[in-house]
The first five atom37 places (N, CA, C, CB, O) and aatype in JSON, in Angstrom:
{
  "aatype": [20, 20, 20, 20, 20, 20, 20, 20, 20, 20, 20, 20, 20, 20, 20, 20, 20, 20, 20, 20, 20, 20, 20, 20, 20, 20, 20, 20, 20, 20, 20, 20, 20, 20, 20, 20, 20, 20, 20, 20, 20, 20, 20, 20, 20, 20, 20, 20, 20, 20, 20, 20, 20, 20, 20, 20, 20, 20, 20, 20, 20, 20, 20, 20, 20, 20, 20, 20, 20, 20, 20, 20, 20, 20, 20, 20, 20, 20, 20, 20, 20, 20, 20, 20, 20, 20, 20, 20, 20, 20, 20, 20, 20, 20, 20, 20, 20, 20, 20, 20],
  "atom_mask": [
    [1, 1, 1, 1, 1],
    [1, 1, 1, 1, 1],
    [1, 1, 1, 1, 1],
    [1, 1, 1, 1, 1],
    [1, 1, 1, 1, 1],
    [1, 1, 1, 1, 1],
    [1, 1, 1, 1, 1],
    [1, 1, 1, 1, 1],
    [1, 1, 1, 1, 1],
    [1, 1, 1, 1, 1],
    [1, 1, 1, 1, 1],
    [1, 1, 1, 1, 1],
    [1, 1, 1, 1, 1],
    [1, 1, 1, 1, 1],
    [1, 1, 1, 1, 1],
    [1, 1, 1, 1, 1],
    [1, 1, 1, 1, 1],
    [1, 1, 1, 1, 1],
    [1, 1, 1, 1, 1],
    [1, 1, 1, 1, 1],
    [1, 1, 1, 1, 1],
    [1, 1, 1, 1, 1],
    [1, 1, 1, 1, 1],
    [1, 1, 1, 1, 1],
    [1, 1, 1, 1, 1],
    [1, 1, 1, 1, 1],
    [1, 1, 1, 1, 1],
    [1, 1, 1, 1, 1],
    [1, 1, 1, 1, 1],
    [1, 1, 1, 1, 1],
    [1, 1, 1, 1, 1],
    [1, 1, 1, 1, 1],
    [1, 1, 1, 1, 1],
    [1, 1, 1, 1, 1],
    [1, 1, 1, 1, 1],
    [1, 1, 1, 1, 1],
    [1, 1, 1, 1, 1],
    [1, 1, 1, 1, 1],
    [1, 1, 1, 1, 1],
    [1, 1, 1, 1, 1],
    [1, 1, 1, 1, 1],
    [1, 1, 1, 1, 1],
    [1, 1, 1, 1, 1],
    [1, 1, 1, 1, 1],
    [1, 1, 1, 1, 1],
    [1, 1, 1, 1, 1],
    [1, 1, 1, 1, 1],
    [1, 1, 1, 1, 1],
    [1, 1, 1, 1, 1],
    [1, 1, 1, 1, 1],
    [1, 1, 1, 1, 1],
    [1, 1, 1, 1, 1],
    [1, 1, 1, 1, 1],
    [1, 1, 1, 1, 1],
    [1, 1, 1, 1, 1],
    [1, 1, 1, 1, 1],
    [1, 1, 1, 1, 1],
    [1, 1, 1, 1, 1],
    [1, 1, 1, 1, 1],
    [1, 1, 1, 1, 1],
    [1, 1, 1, 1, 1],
    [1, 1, 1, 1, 1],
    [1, 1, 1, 1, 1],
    [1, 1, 1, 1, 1],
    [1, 1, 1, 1, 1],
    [1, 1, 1, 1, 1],
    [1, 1, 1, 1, 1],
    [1, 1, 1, 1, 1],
    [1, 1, 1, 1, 1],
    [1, 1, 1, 1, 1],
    [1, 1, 1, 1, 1],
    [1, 1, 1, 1, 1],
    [1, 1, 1, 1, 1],
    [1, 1, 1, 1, 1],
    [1, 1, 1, 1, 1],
    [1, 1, 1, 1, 1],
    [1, 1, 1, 1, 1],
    [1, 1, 1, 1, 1],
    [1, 1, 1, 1, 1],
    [1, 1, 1, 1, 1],
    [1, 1, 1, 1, 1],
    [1, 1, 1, 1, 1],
    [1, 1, 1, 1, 1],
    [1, 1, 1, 1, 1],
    [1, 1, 1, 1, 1],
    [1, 1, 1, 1, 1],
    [1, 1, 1, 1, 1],
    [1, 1, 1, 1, 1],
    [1, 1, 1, 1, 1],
    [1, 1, 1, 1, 1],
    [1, 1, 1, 1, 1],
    [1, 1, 1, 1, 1],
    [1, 1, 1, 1, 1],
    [1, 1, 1, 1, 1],
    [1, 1, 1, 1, 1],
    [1, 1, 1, 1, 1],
    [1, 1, 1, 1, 1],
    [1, 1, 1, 1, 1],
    [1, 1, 1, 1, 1],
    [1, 1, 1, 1, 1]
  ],
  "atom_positions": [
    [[14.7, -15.61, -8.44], [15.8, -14.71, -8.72], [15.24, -13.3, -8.95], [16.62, -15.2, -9.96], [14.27, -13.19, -9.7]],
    [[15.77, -12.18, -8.34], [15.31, -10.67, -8.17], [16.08, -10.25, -9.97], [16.26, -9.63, -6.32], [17.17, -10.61, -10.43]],
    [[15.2, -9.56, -10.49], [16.2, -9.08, -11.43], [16.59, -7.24, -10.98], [15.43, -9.32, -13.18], [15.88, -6.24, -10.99]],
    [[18.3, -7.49, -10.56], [18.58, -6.45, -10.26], [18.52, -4.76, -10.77], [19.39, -6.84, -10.12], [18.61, -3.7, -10.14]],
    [[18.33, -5.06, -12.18], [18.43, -3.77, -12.53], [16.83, -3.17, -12.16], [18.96, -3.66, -14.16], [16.6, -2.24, -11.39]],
    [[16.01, -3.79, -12.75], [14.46, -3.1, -12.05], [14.45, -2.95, -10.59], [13.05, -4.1, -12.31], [13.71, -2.16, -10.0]],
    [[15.09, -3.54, -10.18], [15.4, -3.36, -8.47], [15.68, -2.0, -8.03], [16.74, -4.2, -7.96], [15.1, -1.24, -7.25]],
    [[17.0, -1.88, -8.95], [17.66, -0.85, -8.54], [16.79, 0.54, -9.16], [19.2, -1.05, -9.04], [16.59, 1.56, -8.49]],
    [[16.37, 0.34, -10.46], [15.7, 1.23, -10.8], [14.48, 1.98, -9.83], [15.33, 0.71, -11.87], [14.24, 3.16, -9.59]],
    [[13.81, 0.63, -9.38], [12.84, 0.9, -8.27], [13.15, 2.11, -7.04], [12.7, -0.51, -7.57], [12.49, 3.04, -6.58]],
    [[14.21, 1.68, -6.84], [14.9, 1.82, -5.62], [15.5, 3.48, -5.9], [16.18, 0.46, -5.41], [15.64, 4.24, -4.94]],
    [[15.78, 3.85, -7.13], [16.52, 4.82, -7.36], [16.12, 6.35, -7.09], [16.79, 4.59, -8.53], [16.88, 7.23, -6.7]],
    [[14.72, 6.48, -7.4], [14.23, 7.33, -7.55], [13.28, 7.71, -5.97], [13.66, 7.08, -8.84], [12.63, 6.93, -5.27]],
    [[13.58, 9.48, -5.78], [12.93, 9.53, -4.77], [11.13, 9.4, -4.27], [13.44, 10.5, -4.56], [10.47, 8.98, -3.32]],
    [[10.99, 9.86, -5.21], [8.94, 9.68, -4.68], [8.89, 8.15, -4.44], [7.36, 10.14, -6.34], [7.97, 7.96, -3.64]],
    [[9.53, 6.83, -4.83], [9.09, 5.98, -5.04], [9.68, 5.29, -3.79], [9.22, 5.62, -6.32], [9.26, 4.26, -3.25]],
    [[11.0, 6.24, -3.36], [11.56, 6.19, -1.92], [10.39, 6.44, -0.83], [12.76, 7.36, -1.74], [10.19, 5.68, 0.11]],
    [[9.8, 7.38, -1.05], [9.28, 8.24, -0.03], [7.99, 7.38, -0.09], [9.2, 9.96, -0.32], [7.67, 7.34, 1.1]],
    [[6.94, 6.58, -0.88], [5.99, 5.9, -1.39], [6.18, 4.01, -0.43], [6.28, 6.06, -3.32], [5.39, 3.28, 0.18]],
    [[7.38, 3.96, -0.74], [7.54, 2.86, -0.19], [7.89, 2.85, 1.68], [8.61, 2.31, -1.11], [7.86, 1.86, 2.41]],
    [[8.22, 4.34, 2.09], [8.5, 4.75, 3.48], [7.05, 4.97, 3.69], [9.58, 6.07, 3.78], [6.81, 4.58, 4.83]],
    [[5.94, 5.43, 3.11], [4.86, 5.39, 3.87], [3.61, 4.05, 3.77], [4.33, 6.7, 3.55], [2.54, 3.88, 4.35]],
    [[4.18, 3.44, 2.99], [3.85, 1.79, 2.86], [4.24, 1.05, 3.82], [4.44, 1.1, 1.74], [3.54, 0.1, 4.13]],
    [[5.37, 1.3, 4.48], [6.24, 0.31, 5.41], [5.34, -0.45, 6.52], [7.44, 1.2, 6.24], [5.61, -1.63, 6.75]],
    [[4.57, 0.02, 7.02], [4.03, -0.91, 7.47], [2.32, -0.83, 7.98], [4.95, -1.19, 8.39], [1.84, -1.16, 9.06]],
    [[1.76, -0.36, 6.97], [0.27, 0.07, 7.12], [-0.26, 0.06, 5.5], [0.11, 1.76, 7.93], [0.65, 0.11, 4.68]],
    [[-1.53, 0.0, 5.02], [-1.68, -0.29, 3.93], [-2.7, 0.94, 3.28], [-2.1, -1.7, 3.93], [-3.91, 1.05, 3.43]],
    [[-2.18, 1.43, 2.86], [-2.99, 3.14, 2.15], [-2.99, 3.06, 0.37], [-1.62, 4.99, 2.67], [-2.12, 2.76, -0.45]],
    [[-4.48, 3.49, 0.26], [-4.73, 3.85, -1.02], [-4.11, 4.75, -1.94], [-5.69, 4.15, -1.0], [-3.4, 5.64, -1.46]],
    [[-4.24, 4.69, -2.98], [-3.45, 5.66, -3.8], [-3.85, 7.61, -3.9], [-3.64, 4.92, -5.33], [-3.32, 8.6, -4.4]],
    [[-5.28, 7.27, -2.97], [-5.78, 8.84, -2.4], [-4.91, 8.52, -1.12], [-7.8, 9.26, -2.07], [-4.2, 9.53, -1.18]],
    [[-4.59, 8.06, -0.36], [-3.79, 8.44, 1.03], [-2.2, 8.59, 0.33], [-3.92, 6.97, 2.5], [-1.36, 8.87, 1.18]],
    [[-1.95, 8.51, -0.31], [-0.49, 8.33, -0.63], [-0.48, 10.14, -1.56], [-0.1, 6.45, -1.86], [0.27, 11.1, -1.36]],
    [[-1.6, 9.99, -2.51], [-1.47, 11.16, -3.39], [-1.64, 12.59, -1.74], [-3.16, 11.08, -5.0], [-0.88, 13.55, -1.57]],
    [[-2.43, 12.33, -1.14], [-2.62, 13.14, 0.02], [-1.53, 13.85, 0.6], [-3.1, 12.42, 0.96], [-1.34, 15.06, 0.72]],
    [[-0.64, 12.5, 1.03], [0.43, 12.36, 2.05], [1.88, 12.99, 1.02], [0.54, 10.44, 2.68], [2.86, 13.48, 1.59]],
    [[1.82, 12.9, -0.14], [3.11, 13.24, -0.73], [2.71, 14.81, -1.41], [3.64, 11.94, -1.96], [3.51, 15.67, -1.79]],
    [[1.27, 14.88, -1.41], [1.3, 16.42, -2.51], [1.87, 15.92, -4.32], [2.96, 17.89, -1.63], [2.63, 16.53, -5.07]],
    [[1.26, 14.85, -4.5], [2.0, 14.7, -5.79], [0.65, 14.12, -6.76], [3.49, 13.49, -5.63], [0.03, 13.15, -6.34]],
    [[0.31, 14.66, -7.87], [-0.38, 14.52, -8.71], [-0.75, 12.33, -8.77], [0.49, 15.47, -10.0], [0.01, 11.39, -8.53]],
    [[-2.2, 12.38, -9.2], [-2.25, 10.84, -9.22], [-1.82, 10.08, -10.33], [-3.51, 10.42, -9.05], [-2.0, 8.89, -10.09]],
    [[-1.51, 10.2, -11.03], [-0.82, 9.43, -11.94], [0.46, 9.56, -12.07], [-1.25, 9.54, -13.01], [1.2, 8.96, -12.86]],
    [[0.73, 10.39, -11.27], [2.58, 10.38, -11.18], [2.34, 9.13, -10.41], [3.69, 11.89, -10.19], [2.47, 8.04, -10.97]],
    [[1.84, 9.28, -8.5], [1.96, 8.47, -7.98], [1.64, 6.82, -8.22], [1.58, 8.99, -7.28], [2.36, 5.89, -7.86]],
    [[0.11, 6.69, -9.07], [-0.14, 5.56, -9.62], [0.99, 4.85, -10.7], [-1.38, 5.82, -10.21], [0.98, 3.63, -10.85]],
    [[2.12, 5.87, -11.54], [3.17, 5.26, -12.54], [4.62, 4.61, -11.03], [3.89, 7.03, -14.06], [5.1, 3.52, -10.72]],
    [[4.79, 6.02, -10.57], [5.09, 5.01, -9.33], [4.9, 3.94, -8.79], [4.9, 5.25, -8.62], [5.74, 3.12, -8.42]],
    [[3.26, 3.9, -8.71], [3.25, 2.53, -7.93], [3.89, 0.75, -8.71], [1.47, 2.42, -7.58], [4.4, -0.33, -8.41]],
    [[3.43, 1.42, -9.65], [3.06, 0.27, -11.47], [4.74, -0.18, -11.64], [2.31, 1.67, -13.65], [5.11, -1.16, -12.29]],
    [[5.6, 0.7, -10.94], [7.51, 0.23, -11.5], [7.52, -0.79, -10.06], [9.32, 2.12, -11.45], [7.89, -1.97, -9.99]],
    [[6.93, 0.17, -8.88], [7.74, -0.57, -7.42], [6.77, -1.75, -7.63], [7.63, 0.37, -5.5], [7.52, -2.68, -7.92]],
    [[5.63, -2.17, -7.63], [4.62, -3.43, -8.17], [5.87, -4.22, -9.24], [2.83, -2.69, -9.28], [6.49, -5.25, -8.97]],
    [[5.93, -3.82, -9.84], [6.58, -4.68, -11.09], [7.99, -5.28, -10.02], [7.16, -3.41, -12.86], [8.08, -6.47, -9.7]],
    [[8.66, -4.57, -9.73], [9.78, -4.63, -8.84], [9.5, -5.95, -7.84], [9.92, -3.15, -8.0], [10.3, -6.76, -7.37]],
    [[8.13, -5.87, -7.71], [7.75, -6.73, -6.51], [7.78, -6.24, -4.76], [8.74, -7.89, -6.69], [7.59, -6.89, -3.73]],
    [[8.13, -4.66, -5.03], [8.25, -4.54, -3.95], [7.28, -3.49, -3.24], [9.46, -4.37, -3.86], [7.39, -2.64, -2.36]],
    [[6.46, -3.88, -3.93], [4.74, -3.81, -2.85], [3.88, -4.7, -3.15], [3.67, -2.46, -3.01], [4.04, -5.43, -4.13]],
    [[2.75, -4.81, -2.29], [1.97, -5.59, -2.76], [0.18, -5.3, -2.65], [2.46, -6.75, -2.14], [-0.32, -5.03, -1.55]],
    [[-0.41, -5.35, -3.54], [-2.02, -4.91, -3.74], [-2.61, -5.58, -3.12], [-2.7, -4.94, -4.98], [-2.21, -6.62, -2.59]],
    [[-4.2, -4.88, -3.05], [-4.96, -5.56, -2.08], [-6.36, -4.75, -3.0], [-4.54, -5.19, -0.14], [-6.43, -3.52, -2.98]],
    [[-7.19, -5.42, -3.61], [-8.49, -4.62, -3.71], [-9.26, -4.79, -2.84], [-9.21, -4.77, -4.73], [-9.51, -5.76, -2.13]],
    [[-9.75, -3.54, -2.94], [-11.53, -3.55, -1.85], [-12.29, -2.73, -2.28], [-11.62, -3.06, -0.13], [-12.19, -1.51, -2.27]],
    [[-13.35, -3.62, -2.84], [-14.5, -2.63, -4.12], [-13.84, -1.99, -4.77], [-15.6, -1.49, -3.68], [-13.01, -2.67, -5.37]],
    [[-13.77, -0.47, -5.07], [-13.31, 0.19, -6.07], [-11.89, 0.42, -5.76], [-14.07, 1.36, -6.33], [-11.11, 0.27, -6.7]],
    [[-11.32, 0.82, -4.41], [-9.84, 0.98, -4.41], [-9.04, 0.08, -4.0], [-9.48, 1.91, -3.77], [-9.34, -0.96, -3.42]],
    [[-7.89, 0.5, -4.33], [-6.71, -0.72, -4.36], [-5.67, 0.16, -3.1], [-5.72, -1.01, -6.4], [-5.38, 1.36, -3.08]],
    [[-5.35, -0.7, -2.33], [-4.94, -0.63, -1.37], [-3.53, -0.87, -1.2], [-5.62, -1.2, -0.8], [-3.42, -1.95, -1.78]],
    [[-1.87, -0.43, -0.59], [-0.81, -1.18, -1.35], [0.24, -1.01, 0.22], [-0.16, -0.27, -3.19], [0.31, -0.02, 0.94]],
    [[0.91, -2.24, 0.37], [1.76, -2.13, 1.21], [3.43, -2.74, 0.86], [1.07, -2.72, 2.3], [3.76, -3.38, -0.14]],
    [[4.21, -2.37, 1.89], [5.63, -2.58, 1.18], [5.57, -4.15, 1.5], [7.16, -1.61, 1.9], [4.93, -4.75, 2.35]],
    [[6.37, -4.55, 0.61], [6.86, -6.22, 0.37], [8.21, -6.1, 1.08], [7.08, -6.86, -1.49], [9.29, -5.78, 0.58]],
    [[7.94, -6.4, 2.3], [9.6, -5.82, 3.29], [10.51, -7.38, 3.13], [9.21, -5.33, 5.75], [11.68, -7.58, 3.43]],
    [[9.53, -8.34, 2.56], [10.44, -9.53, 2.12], [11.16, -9.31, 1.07], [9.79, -10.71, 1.82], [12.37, -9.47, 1.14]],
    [[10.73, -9.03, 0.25], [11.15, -8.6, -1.34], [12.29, -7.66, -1.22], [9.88, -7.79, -2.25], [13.28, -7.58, -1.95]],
    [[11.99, -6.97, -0.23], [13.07, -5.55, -0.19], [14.48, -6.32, 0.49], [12.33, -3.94, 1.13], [15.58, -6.34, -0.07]],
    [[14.23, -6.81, 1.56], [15.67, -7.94, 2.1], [15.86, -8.68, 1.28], [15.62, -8.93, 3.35], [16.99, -9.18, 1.31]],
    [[15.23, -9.0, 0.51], [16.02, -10.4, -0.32], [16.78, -9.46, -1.6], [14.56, -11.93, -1.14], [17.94, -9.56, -2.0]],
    [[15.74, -8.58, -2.05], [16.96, -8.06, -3.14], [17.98, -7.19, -2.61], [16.38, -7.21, -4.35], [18.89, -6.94, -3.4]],
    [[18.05, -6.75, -1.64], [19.29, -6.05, -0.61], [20.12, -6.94, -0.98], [19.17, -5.92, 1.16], [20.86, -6.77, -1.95]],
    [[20.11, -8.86, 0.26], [20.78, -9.44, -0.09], [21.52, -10.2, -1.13], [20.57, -9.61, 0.33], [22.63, -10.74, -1.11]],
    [[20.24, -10.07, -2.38], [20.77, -10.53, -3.78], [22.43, -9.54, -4.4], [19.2, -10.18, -5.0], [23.39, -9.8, -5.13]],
    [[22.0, -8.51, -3.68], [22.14, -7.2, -4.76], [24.0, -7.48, -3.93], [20.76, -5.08, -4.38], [25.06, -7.74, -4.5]],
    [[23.73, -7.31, -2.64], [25.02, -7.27, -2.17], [25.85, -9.08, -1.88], [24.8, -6.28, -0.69], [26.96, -9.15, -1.36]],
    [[25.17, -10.18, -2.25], [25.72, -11.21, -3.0], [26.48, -11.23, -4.19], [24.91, -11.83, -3.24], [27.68, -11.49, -4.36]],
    [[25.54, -10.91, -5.02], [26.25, -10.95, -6.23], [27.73, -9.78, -6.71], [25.01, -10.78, -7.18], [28.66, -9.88, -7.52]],
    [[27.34, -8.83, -5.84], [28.69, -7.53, -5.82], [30.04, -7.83, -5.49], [28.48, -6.39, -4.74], [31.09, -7.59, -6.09]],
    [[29.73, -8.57, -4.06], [30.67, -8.65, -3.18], [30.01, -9.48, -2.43], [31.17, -7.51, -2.6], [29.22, -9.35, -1.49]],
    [[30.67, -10.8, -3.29], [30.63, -12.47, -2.88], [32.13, -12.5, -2.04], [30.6, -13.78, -4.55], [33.26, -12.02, -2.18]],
    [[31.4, -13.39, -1.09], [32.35, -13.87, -0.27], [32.19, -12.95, 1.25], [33.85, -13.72, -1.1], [32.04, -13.38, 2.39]],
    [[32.27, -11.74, 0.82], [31.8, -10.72, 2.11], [30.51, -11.35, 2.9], [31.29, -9.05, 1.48], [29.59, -11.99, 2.38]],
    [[30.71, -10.95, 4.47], [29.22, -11.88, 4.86], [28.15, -10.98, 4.43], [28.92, -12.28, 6.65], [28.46, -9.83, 4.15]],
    [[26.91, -11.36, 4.35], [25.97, -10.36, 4.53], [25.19, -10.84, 6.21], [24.84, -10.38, 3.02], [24.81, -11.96, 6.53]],
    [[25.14, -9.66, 6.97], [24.5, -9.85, 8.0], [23.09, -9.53, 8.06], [25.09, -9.32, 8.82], [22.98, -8.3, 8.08]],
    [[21.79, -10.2, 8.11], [20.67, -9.83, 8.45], [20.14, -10.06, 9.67], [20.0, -10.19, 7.72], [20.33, -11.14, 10.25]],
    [[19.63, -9.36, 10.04], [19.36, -8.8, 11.06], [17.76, -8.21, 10.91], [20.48, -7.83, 11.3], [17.14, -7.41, 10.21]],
    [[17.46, -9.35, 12.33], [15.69, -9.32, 11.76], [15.41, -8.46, 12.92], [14.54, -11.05, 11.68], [15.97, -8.63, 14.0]],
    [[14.7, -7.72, 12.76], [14.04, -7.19, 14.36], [12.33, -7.49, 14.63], [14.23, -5.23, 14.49], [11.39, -7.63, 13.85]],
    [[12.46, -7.49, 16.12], [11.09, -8.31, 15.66], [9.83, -7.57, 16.24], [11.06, -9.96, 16.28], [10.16, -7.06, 17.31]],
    [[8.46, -7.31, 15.93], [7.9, -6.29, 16.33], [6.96, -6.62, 17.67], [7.21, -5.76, 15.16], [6.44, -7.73, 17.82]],
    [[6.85, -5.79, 18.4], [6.31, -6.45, 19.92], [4.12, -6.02, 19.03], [7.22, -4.82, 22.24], [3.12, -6.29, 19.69]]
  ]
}
């Protein structure tokens, strides 16, 4: 079970928007991310520490750095949790696309 409100919290805020858009599907350190956004490292590292908790990335160490990509499972399932529990009964359509 997703707990929705950290979900949403996750979800709410933009750097953590923009953090999880350059996660989507390649796996960058918290120097490629601090790089790529212009945003101080411990902003981005408290970032990472809510969307982690959220479940919706996932770590990887290698020697000293930690490496982080989006949990694109985690992210559909609490979509569909989120719009289950709202508006039950409505279908939810997923729609997988698949990558060549």
């Amino acid at each position: 079970m997703i707990d929705k409100v950290a979900f949403a919290k996750a979800l709410a805020d933009e750097t953590r928007q923009q953090i999880m858009a350059l996660c989507c599907c390649q796996q960058l350190s918290v120097n490629d991310i601090v790089s790529a956004l212009d945003v101080a490292q411990p902003t981005v590292s408290h970032h990472l520490a809510v969307l982690k908790k959220a479940g919706l990335v996932r770590s990887e160490r290698r020697g000293k750095q930690v490496f982080y990509t989006l949990n694109r499972e985690r992210l559909v399932a609490g979509c569909c949790q989120v719009a289950e529990d709202f508006a039950p009964g409505f279908p939810v359509k997923l729609v997988v696309q698949v990558e060549e």
